[in-house]
C-alpha positions in Angstrom: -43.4 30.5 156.7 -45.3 28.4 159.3 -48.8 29.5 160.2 -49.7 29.7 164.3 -52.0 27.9 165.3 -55.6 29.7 166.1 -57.5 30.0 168.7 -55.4 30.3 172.6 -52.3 27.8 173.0 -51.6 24.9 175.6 -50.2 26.7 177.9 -50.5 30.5 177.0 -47.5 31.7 175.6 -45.6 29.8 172.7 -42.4 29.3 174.6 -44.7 27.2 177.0 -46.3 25.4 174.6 -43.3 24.3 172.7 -41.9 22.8 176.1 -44.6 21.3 176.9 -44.8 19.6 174.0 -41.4 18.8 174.0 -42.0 17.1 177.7 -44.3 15.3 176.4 -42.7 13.4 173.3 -39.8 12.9 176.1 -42.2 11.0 178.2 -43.7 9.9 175.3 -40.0 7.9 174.1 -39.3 7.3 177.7 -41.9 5.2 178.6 -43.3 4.0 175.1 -47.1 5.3 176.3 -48.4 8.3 178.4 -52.2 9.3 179.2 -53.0 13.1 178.4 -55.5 14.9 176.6 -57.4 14.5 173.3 -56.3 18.1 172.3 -52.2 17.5 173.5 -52.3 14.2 172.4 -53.1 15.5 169.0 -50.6 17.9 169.3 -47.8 16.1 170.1 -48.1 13.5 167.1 -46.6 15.1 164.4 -43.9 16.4 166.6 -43.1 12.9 167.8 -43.3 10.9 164.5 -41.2 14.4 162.8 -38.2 13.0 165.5 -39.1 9.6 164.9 -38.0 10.2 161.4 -35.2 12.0 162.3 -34.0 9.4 163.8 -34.2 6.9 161.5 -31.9 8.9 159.5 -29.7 8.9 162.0 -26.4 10.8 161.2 -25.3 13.9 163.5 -27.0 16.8 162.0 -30.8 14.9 162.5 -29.2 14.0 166.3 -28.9 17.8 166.8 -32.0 18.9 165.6 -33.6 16.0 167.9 -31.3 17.7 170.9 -32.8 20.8 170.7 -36.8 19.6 171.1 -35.7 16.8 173.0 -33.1 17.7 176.0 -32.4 14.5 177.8 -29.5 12.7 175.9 -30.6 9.2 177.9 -34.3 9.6 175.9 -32.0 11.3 172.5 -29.7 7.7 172.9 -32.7 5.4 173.7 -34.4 7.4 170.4 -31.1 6.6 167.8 -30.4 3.0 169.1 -33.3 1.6 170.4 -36.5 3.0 168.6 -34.8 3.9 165.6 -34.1 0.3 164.4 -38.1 -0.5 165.4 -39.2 1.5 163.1 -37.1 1.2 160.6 -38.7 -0.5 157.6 -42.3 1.1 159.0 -42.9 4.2 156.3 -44.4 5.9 158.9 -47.5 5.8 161.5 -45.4 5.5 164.6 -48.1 6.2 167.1 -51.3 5.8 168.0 -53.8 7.5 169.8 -56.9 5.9 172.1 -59.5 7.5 173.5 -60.1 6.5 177.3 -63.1 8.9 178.5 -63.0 11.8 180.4 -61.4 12.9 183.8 -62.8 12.8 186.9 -62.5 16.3 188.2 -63.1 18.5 185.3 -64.7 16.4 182.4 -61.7 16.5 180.1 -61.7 14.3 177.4 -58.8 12.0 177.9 -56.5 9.7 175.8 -53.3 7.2 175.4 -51.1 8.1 172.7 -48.3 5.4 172.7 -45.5 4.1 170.2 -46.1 1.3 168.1 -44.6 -1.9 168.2 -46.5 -4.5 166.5 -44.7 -5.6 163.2 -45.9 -4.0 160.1 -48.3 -6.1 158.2 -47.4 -6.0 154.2 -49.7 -5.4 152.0 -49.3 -7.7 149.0 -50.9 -6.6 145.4 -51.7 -8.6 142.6 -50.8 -7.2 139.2 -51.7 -10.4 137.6 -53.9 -13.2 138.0 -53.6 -15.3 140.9 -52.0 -19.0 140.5 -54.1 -22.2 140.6 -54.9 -22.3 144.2 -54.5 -26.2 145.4 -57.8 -27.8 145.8 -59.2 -29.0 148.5 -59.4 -32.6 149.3 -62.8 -33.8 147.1 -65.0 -36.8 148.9 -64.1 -40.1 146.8 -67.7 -39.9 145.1 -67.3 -36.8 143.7 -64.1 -37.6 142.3 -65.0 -40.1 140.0 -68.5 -38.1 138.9 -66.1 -35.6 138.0 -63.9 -38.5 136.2 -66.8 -39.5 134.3 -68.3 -36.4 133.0 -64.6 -35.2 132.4 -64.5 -38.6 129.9 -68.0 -38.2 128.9 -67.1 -34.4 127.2 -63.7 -35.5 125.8 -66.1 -38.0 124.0 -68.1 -35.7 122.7 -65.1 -33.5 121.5 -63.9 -36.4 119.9 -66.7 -37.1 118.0 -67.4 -33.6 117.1 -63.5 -33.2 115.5 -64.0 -36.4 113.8 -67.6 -35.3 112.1 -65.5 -31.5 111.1 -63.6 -33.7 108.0 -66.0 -34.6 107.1 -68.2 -31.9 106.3 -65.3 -30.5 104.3 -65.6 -33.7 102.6 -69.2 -32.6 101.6 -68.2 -28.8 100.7 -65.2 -30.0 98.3 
């Protein structure tokens, strides 16, 4: 069973508070951003990204539940169609909240919550190790010192193999 929330509510009784709430994901879809409180803006998160997801889903029973929070079906059809196929390969995270100061008249800590639409970034991991990067573009000098002490140790190597024989040589 869900737990109330402590302390006093939004807007005193929790009829109220669930409308209010409700206006504000409305707004929220409507216009893509409003400007409220810290407290409401915190609020209203979950309850927007919980229809978010509903709507992603989209079939008839998720549309209903969204109808019942949500009671314009211009914001409910701009939800399913629009927003919907926005978010639709983002896992989650579908708003975000900024912090803008504090209001003029009574010192209330104000923010934007708004929708986001920037393309998620994917996050690639590597399981194994990396390929050979391509290497950058060398000055000429460099490229032959590296020639010659590349030939100078495959000279050594050679002359090391050839000198293994021949210890066996002296073992036998």
């Amino acid at each position: 069973m869900p737990k109330p929330t402590k302390g006093t509510r939004l807007g005193g009784s929790p009829a109220h508070e669930r409308r209010m709430l409700a206006n504000l994901a409305t707004d929220l879809f409507r216009h893509g951003k409003i400007r409220t409180t810290v407290t409401k803006a915190k609020r209203v998160r979950p309850l927007a990204e919980r229809l978010i997801t509903k709507a992603k889903k989209g079939d008839i029973h998720n549309r209903r539940q969204v109808l019942t929070v949500i009671r314009d079906k211009s914001v409910v059809h701009h939800l399913f169609t629009e927003l919907a196929t926005t978010f639709a390969e983002r896992p989650g995270g579908y708003t975000r909240i900024t912090k803008i100061g504090a209001r003029k008249g009574d010192n209330a800590p104000l923010a934007v919550i708004e929708l986001v639409t920037e393309p998620l970034n994917k996050v690639t991991t590597r399981t194994t190790a990396p390929a050979a990067a391509p290497a950058e573009e060398k000055p000429a000098e460099a490229k032959t010192e590296d020639a010659e002490s590349t030939q100078a140790a495959e000279a050594v190597e050679g002359a090391n193999d050839a000198a293994e024989p021949e210890a066996k040589k002296d073992e036998a």
